[in-house]
C-alpha positions in Angstrom: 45.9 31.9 -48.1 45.0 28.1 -48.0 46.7 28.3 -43.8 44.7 31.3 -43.5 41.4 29.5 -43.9 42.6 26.2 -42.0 43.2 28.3 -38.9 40.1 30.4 -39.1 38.3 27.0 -39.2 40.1 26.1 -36.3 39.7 29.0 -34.1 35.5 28.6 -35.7 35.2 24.9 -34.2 36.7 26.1 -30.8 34.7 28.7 -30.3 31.6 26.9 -31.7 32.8 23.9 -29.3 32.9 26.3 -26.1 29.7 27.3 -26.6 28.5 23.8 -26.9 30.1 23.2 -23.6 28.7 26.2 -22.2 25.2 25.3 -22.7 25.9 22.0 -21.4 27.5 22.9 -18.6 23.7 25.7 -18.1 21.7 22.3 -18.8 23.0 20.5 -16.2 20.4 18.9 -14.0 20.6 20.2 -10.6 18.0 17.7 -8.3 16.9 18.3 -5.8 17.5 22.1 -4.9 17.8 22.8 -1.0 14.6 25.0 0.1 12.2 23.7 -2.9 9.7 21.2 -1.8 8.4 18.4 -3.4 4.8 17.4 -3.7 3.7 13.7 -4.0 0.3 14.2 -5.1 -2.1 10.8 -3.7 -4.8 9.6 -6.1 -7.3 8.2 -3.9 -8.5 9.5 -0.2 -7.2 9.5 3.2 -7.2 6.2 5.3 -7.1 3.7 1.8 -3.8 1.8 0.5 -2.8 4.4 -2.1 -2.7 7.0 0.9 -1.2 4.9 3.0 1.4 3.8 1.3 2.3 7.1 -0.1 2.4 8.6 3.6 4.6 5.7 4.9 7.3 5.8 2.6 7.1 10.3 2.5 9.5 10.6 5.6 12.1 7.7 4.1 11.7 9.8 0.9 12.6 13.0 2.3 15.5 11.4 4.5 17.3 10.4 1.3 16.0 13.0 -1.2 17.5 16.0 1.2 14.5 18.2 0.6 11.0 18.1 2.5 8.6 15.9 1.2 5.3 16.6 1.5 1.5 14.5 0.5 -1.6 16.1 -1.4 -4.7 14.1 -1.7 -5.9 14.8 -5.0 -9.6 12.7 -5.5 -11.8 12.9 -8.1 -12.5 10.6 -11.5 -11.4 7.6 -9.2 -7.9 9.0 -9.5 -7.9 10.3 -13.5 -8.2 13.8 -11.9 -4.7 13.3 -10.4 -2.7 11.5 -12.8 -3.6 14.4 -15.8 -2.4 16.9 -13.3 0.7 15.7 -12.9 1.0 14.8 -16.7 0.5 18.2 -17.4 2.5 19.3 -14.9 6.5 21.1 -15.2 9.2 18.0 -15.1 11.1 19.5 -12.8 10.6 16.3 -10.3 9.1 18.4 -7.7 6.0 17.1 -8.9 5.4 13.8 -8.5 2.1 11.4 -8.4 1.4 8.1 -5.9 -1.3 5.4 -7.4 -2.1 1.8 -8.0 -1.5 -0.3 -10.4 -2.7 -1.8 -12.9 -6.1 0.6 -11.6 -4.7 3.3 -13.2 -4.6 1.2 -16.9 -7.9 -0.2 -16.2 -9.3 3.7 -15.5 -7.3 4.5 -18.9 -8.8 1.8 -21.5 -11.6 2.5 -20.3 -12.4 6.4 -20.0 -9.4 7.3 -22.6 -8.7 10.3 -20.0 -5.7 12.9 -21.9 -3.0 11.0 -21.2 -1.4 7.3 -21.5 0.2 5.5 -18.8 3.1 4.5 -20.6 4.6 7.8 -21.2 4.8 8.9 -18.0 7.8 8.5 -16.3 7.9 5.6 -14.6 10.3 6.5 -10.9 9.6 3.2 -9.0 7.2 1.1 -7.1 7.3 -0.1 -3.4 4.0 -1.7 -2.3 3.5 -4.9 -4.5 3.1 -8.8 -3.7 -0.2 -8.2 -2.8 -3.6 -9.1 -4.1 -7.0 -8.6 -4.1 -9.3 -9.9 -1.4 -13.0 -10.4 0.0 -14.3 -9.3 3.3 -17.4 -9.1 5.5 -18.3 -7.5 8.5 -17.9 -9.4 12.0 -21.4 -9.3 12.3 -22.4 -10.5 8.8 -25.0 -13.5 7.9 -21.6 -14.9 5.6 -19.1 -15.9 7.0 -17.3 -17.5 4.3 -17.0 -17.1 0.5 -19.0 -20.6 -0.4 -21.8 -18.6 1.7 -21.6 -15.2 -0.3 -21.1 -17.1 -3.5 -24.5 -19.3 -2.5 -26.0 -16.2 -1.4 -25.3 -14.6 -5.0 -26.7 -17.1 -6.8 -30.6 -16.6 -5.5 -30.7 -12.9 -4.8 -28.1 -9.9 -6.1 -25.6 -8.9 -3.8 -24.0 -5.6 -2.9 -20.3 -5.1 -3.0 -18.1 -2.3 -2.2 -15.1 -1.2 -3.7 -12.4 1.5 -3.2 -10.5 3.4 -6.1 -14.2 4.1 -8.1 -15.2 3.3 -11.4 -11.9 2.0 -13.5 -10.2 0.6 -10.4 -9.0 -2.6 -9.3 -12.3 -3.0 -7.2 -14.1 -3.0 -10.3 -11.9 -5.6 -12.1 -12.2 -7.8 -9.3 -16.0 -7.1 -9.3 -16.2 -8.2 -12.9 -14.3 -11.8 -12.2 -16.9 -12.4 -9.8 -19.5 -12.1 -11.8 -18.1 -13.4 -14.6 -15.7 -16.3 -13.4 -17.5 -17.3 -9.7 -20.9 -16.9 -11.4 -21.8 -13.8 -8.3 -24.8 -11.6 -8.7 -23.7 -9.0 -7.6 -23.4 -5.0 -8.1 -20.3 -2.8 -7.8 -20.9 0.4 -5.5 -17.4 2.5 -5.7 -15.4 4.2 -3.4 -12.8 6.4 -3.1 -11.0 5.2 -0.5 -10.4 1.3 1.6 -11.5 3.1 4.8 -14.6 4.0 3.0 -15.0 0.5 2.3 -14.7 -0.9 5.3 -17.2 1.5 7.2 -19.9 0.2 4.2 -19.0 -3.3 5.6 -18.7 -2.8 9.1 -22.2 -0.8 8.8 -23.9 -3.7 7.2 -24.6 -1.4 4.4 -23.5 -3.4 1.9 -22.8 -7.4 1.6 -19.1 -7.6 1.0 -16.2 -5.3 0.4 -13.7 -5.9 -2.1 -10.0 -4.3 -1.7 -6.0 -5.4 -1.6 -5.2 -7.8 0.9 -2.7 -5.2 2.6 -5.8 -2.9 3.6 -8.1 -6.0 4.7 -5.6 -7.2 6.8 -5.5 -3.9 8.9 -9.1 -3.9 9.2 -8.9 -7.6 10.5 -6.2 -6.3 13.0 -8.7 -3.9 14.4 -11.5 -6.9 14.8 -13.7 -4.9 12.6 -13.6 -7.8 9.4 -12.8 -11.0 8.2 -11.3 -12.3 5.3 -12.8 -14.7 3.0 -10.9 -15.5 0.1 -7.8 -13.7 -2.5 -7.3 -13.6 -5.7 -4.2 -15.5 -5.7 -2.8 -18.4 -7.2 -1.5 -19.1 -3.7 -1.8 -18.6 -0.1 -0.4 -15.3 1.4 2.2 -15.6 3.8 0.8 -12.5 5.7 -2.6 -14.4 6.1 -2.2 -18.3 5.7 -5.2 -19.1 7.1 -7.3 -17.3 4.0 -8.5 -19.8 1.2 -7.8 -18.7 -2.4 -10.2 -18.4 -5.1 -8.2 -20.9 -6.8 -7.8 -23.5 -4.4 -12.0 -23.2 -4.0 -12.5 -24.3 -7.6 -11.8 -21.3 -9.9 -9.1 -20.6 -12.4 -8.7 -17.3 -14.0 -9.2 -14.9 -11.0 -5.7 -14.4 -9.8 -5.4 -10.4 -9.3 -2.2 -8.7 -8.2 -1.8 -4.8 -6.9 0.9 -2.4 -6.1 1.3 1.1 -5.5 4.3 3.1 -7.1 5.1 6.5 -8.1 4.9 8.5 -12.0 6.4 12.1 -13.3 5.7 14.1 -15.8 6.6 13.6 -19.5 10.0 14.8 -20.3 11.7 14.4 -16.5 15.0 13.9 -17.2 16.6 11.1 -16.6 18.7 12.5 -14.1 16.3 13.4 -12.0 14.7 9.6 -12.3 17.9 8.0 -11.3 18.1 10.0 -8.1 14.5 8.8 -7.3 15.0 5.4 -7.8 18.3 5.6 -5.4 16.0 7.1 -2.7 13.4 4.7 -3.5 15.6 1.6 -2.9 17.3 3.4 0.0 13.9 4.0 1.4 13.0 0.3 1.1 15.9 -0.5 2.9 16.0 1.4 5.4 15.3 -1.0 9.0 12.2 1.8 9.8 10.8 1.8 6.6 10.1 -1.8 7.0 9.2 -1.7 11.0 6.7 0.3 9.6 5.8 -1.7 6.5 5.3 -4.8 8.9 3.3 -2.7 11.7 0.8 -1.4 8.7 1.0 -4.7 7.3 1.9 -3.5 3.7 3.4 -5.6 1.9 6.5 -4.5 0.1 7.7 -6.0 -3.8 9.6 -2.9 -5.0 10.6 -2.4 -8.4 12.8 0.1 -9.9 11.9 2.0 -13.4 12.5 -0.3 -16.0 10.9 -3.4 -14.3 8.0 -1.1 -13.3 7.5 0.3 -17.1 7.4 -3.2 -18.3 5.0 -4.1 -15.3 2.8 -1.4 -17.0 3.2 -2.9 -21.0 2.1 -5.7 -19.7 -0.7 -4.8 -17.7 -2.2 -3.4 -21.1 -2.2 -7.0 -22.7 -3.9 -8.3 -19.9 -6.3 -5.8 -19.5 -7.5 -5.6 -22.9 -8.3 -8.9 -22.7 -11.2 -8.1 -20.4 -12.3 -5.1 -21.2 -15.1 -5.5 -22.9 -16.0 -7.7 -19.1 -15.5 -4.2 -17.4 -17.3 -2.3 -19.3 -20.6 -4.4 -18.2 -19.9 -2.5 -15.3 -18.6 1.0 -16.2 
């Protein structure tokens, strides 16, 4: 009787343990699935850095992803609208989302939108190494920062920024006022192009945005450059003074643009992104047309890009009380 009840164990735990393996085997991620598309939903408007950079690396993603790739603006809330969408959305890793950062931390201290930055998925970032910058029209009465930071201190000045209220822009806003000693008042945007047209159009004093975008502008003879928020000179514009080098500490700004999922994407499915992003950033195109757009590229893959975002909430905090003078 005892062997009877040793065997009927055994022949239990088998059958329980081919089930197991079963449902494994039925769980198995299968990513990406030929003829299912996947959306990389864009933040911020047509024509500005978020756009752009999600449109130039689309293709590269798609080349090493198997599966067609396509881009979806999705404005609104300077770019809150988009990032709850896809937080809320299945994480399946067909639906991914393309921002900034840290804007998107900034937009979350401050509006507490219904979700948190740090448990999305974090896939991989591309666009980084870059930082914030000033510009004026060709045809503006400054033509330097000493003159737009003279300019601010008798009279309030007008400056616009891309990404809306909780972006970037409006950080760098803030450290003007608060750092350079500016008047001046933030007038958002959605989008760089947007910017620029306010500046070109003498409609407002000086546009803020990352140096990336300004440096396209300037290669169209539309705007010049001013100053960065950087603790040193760019290589992609050596001839621009930093904010530092002109007497102030503190103001040193740097921006990026990478890519989130869902909650819950299995990890899988974020390893095979993160090949395809590297891939992508290797591949000789990508970065004829990185140095043609004149992005510039500082990718990171998901671990170095979550801890990027921890971070970013340290720092941030530390001034948000500054930013919401603005809000």
């Amino acid at each position: 009787m005892k062997y009877w009840r040793i065997i009927v164990y055994v022949i239990l735990a088998l059958f329980l343990l081919s089930i197991s393996v079963s449902v494994f085997a039925e769980e198995k991620v299968e990513f990406p699935t030929s003829g299912k598309q996947i959306r990389l939903i864009i933040t911020h408007g047509v024509g500005g850095s978020v756009d752009t950079a999600a449109r130039g690396i689309a293709p590269f993603l798609e080349k090493y992803l198997g599966v067609s790739v396509v881009t979806e603006n999705m404005v609104g809330a300077s770019g809150r609208r988009a990032m709850e969408y896809v937080f809320n959305a299945k994480p399946d890793g067909y639906t991914i989302v393309v921002s900034a950062f840290p804007s998107r931390l900034i937009g979350e201290l401050l509006y507490e939108p219904n979700y948190k930055m740090k448990d999305f998925v974090h896939l991989g970032s591309w666009l980084g190494g870059d930082f914030r910058s000033v510009i004026v029209g060709k045809n503006s009465e400054y033509q330097s920062f000493q003159e737009l930071m003279e300019a601010g201190k008798t009279k309030t000045l007008k400056a616009a920024g891309g990404g809306g209220l909780g972006s970037t822009s409006q950080l760098q806003t803030v450290f003007l006022k608060e750092k350079v000693g500016m008047n001046v008042d933030f007038i958002p945007f959605d989008s760089t192009a947007e910017v620029a047209n306010m500046v070109i159009g003498k409609h407002v004093d000086f546009g803020v945005m990352p140096l990336s975008s300004s440096l396209r502008f300037r290669a169209q003879g539309d705007v010049n450059i001013v100053a960065i928020h950087a603790s040193e000179r760019s290589k992609a514009a050596p001839n621009v003074p930093t904010l530092k080098e002109l007497g102030y500490e503190g103001v040193v700004i740097p921006y990026g643009v990478g890519a989130w999922a869902p909650p819950g994407t299995a990890k899988e499915i974020q390893d095979i992104y993160a090949n395809a992003i590297t891939k992508a950033v290797e591949d000789p195109d990508f970065l004829a047309w990185a140095e043609k757009t004149k992005v510039l590229l500082d990718p990171m893959g998901p671990e170095e890009f979550l801890q990027t975002t921890l971070n970013d909430y340290e720092n941030i905090l530390s001034v948000l009380d500054l930013l919401k003078t603005v809000k």
